[in-house]
C-alpha positions as CSV (number, residue, x, y, z in Angstrom):
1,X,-172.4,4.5,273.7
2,X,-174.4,3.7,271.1
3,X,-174.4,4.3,267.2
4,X,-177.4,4.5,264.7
5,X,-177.7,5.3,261.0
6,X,-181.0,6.9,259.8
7,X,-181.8,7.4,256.0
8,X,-183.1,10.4,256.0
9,X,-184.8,11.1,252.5
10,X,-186.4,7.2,252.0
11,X,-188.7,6.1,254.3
12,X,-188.6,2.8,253.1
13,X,-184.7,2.3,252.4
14,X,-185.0,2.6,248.8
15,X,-183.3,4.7,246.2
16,X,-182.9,5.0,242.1
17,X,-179.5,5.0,240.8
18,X,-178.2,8.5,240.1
19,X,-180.1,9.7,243.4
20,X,-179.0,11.3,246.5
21,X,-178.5,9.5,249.9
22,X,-179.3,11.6,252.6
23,X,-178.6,10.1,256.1
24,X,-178.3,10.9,259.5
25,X,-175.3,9.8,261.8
26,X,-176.2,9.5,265.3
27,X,-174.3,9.1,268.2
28,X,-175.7,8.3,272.5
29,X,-173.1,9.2,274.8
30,X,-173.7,8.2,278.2
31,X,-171.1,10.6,279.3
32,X,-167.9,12.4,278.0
33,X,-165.6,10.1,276.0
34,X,-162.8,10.8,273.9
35,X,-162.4,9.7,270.5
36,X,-160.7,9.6,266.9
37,X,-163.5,10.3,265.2
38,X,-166.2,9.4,263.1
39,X,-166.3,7.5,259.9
40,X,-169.4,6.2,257.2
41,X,-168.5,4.1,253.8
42,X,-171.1,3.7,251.1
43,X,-170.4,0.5,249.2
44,X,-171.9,-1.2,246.7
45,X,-171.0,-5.2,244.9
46,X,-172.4,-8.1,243.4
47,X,-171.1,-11.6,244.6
48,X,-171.6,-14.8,243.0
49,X,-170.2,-18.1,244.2
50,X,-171.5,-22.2,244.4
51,X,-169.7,-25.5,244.0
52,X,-169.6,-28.5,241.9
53,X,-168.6,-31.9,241.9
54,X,-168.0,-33.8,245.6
55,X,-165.0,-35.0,247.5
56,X,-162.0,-34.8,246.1
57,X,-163.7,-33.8,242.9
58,X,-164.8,-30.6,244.3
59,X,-164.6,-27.2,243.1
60,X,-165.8,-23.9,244.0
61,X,-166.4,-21.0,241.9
62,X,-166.4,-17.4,242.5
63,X,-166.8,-13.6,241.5
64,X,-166.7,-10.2,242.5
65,X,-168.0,-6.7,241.1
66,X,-167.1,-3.8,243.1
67,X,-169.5,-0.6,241.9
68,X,-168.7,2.0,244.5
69,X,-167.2,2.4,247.4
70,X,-166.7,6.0,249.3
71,X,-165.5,6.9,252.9
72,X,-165.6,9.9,254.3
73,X,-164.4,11.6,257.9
74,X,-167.2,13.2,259.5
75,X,-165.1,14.2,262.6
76,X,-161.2,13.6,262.7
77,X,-158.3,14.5,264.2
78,X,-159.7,13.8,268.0
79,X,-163.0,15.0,269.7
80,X,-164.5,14.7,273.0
81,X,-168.3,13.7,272.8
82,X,-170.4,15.6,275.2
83,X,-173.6,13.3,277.1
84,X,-176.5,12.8,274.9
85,X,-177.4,12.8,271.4
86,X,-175.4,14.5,268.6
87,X,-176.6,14.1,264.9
88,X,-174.1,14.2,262.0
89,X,-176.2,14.8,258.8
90,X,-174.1,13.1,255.9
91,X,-175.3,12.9,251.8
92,X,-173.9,11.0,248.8
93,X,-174.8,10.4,245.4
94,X,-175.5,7.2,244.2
95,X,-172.9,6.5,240.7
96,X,-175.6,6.1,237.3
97,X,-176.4,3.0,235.7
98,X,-176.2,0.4,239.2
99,X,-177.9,-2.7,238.5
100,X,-180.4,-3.0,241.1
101,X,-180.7,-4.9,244.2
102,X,-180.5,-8.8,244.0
103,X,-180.8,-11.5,246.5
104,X,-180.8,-15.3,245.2
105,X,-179.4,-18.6,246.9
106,X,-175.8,-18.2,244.6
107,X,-175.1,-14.8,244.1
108,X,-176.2,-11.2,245.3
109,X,-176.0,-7.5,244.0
110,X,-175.8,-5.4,247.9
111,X,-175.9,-2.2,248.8
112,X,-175.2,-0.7,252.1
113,X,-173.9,2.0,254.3
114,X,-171.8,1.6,257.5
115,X,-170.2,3.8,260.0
116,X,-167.7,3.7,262.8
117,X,-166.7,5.4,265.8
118,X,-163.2,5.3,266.1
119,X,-161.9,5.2,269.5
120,X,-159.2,3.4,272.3
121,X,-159.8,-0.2,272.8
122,X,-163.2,-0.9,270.8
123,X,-164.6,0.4,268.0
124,X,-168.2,1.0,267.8
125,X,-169.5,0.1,264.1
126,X,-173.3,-0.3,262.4
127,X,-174.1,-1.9,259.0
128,X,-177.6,-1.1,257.1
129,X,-178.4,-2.4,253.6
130,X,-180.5,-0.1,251.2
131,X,-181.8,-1.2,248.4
132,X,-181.0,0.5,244.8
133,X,-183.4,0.0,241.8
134,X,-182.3,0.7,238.2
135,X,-184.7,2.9,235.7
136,X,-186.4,0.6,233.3
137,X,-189.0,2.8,231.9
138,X,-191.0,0.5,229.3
139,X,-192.4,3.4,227.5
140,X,-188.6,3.5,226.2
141,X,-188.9,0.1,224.7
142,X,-190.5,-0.5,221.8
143,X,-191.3,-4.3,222.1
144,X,-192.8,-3.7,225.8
145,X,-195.9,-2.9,224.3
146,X,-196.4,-5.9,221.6
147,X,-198.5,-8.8,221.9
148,X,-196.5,-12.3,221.7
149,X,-198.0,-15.4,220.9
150,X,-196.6,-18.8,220.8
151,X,-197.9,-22.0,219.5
152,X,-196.4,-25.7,220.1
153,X,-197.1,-29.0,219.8
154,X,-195.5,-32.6,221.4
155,X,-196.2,-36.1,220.5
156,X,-196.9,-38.5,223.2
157,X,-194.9,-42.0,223.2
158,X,-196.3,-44.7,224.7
159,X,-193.7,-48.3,224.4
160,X,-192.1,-46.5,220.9
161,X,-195.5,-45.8,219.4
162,X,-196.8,-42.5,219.3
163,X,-200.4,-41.3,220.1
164,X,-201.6,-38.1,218.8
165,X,-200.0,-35.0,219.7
166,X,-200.7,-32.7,222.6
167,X,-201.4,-28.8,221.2
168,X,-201.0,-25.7,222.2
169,X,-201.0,-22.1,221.6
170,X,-200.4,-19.6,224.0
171,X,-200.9,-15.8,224.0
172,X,-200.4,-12.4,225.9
173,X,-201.6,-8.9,225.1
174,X,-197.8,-7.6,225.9
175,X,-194.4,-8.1,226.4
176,X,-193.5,-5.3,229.5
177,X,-195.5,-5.3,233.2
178,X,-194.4,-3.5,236.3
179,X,-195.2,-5.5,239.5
180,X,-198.6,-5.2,240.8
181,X,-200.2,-5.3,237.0
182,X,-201.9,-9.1,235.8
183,X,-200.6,-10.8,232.7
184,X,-204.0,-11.3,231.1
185,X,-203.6,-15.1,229.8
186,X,-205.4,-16.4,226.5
187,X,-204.6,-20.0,225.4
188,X,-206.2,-23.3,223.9
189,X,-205.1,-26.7,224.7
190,X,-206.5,-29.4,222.9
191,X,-205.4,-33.0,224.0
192,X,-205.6,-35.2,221.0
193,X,-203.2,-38.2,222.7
194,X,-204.9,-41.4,224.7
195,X,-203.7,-40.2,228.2
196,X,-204.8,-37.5,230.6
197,X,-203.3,-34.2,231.2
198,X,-203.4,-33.9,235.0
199,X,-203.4,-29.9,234.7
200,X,-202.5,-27.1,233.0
201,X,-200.6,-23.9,234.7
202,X,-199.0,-20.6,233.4
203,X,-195.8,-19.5,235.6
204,X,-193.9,-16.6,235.8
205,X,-190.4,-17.6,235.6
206,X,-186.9,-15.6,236.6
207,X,-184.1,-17.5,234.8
208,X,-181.0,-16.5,236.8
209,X,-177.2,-17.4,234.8
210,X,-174.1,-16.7,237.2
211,X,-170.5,-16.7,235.9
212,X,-166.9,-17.2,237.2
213,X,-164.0,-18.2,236.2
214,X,-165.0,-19.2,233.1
215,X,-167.8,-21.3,234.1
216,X,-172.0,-21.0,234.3
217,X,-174.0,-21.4,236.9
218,X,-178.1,-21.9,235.9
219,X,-180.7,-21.3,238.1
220,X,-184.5,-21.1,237.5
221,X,-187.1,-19.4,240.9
222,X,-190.6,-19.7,240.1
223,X,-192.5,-16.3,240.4
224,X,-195.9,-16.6,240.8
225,X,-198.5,-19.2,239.1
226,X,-202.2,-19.7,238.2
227,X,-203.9,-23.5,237.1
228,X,-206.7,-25.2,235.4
229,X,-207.4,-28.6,236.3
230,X,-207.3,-31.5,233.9
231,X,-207.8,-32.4,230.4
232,X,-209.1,-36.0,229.8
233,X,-208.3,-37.6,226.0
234,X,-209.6,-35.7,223.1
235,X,-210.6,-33.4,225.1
236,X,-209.5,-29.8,225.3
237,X,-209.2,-26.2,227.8
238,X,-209.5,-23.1,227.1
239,X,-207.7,-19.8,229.4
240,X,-209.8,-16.7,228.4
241,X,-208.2,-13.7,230.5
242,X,-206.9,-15.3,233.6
243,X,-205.1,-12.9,235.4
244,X,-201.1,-13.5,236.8
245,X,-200.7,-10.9,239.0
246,X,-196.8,-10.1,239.3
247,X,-195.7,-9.5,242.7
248,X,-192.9,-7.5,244.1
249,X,-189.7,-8.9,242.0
250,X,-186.7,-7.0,240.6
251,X,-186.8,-5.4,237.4
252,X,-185.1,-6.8,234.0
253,X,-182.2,-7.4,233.2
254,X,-179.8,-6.6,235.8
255,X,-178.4,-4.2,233.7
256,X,-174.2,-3.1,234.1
257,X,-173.6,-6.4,235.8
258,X,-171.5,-8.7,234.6
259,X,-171.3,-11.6,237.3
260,X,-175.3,-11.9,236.9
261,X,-177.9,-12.2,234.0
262,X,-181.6,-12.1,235.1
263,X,-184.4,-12.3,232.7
264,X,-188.3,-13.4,233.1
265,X,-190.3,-15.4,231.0
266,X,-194.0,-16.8,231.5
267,X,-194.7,-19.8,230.9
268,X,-197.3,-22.6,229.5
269,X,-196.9,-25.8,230.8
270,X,-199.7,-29.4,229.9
271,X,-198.6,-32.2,232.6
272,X,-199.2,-34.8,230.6
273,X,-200.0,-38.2,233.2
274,X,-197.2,-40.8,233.6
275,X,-195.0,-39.5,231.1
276,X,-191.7,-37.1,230.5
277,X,-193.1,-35.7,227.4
278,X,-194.8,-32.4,228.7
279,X,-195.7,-29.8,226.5
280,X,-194.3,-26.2,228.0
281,X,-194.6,-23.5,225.8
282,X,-192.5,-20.0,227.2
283,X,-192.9,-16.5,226.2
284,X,-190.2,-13.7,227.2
285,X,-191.7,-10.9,229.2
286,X,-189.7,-7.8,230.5
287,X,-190.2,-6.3,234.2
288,X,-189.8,-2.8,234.7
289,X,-190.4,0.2,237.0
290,X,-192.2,2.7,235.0
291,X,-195.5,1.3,233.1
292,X,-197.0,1.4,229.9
293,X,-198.9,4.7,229.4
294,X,-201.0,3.2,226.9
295,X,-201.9,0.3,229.6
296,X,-202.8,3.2,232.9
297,X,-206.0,3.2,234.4
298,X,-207.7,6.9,234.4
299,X,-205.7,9.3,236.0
300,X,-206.7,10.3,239.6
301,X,-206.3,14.3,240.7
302,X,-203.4,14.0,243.0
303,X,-203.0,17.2,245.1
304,X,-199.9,18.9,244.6
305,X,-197.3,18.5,246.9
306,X,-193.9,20.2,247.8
307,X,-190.7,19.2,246.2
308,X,-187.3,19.7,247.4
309,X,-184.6,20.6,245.3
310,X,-183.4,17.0,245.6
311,X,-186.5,16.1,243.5
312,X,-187.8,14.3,247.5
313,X,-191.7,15.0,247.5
314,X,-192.8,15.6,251.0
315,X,-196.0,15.2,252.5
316,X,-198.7,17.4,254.0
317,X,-198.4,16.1,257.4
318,X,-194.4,16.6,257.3
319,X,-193.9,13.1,257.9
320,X,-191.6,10.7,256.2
321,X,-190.4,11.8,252.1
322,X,-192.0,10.3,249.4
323,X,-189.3,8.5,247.0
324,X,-190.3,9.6,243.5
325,X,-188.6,8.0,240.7
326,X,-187.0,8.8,238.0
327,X,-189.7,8.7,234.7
328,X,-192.4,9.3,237.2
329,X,-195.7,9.8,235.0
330,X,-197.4,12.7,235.9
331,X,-201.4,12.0,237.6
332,X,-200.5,8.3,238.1
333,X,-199.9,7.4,242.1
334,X,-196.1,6.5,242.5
335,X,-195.6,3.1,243.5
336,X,-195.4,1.2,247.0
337,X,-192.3,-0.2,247.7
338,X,-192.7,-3.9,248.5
339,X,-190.5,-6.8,250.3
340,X,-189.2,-9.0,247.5
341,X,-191.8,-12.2,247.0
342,X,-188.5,-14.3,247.9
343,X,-188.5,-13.2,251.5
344,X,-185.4,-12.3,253.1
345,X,-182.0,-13.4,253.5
346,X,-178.9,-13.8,255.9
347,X,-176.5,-11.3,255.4
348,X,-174.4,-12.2,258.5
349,X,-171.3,-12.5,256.6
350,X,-171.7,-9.0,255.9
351,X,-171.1,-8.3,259.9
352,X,-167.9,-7.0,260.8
353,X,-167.0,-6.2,264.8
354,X,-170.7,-4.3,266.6
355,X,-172.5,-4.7,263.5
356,X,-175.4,-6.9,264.8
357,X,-178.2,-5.4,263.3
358,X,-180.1,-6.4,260.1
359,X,-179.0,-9.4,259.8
360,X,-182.2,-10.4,257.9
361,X,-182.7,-8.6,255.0
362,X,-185.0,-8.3,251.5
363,X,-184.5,-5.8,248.8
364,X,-187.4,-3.5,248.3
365,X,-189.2,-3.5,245.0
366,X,-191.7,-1.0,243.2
367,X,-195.4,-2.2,243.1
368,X,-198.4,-0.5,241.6
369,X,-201.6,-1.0,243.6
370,X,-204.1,0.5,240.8
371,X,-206.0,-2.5,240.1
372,X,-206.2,-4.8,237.5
């Protein structure tokens, strides 16, 4: 025998909170068999856990969210499965407001649906993850579309006596990006100390904060990065429109979760030579899933395409659904649906009994490829 789970209305495993799951149960008999019948569970969590301290000293912490979880009998009651295939078409609706899909090395928000066959002796059981993406439209936010400028300085000590100070001020057009748009960079660094700055560089930063049981976990994952090369004494750089293009990454915050805070800021950084005293200079940015109108590039005639009831565009060809998301903006193309920049994880401790498949797994993020 063998079992399979297909998701029938994403081709790429992804869905928007609020939406419909549509999926396919399929079962291969070999030949007749008796069984108990057929169960699937939708379930959806967030897990955080690390330690601290060594030996005897130390302590782990840990926390659970539970978000959904809903079983249903597809067959009970006994049945005899004939030879061949036999699909079980199954739906549920996802609950509103789920923070979206997370994966980092201390915590994870997980989604997934698994079904069972339930029969003498062995089970037979499959496990896929899905990923879920909350609607962060930034035309709903009214600081998405402000410029933010920062400016900072730092004094360089050298043997308790201070040089001149190290400058800078840094600016963006905006505050809110989708992935696939450029952060256009603008900045001036002037060096007016007696030692080198061996470069300059502008990150994109996630700052990640995990809590349990009354304690706070920090982490910090570097995004995505551009650099300018060094700056000798008294002398200075300019950044006029670099581009940071943002690549595939959740969007912010991790809204309805309460184990996990997630928020992004870019960031100016001088590496000032042989010395502690670097100058970074950050700027909060927001990451969402619908972009700035105001920001679009001109619209391109898109030909119109049938929609199911389900609001699932389908293509000409009648090949796999196109996902459309919530806030979609009319004439713009919907977005690809990209593996997360971090790569993917284990997610063997999700395995329970047969469940040996997709062990590896990365969330799936929306990414705009119109250009920047």
């Amino acid at each position: 025998m063998k079992l399979d789970v297909q998701l029938v209305n994403s081709s790429n495993g992804v869905f928007y909170a609020g939406q419909v799951v549509e999926a396919v149960v399929q079962v291969h008999a070999q030949h007749e068999e008796e069984i108990r019948g057929i169960k699937i569970k939708y379930k959806g969590k967030a897990k955080v856990q690390w330690k601290e301290g060594s030996g005897e000293e130390e302590r782990e912490y840990d926390a659970k969210e539970k978000y959904f979880e809903h079983e249903q009998w597809i067959i009970s009651g006994g049945h005899v499965l004939q030879p061949g295939t036999t699909n079980y078409p199954v739906n549920f609706i996802l609950p509103p407001n789920l923070p979206s899909s997370f994966e980092s090395y201390y915590g994870y928000i997980r989604y997934n649906v698994k079904a069972k066959v339930d029969r003498e002796g062995k089970d037979y059981k499959v496990q896929y993850p899905f990923t879920v993406l909350s609607h962060v439209d930034l035309n709903q936010d009214p600081n998405a579309a402000m410029p933010a400028q920062l400016q900072d300085s730092k004094m360089i000590c050298c043997l308790c006596c201070a040089t001149g100070p190290v400058t800078a001020v840094f600016r963006i057009d905006r505050r809110g990006y989708v992935p696939g748009e450029a952060i256009t960079i603008n900045a001036e660094i002037v060096n007016n100390s007696d030692r080198s700055i061996l470069s300059s560089r502008v990150k994109l930063i996630m700052n990640i904060r995990y809590f349990a049981d009354g304690n706070t976990r920090f982490e910090k994952r570097d995004v995505a990065k551009v650099q300018h090369g060094p700056i000798e004494p008294q002398g200075s750089d300019i950044w006029s429109g670099d581009k940071l293009i943002i690549p595939p990454i959740p969007p912010s915050p991790l809204a309805n979760c309460n184990i996990i805070h997630m928020e992004y800021i870019v960031e100016l950084k001088a590496d000032v030579d042989n010395t502690p005293f670097d100058l970074e200079v950050p700027l909060n940015v927001v990451i969402g899933t619908v972009p700035l109108q105001t920001y679009l590039p001109p619209p391109v005639p898109m030909p119109e395409l049938p929609v199911d009831p389900s609001g699932i565009m389908l293509n000409e060809t009648g090949g796999q659904p196109i996902t459309v998301q919530p806030g979609a903006i009319p004439n713009v193309p919907p977005p690809s649906y990209g593996e997360s920049v971090f790569g993917k994880v284990d997610i063997t401790s999700e395995r329970l009994g047969d469940e040996r498949q997709m062990m590896q797994y990365a969330p799936q993020y929306a990414y705009y490829n119109y250009g920047n």
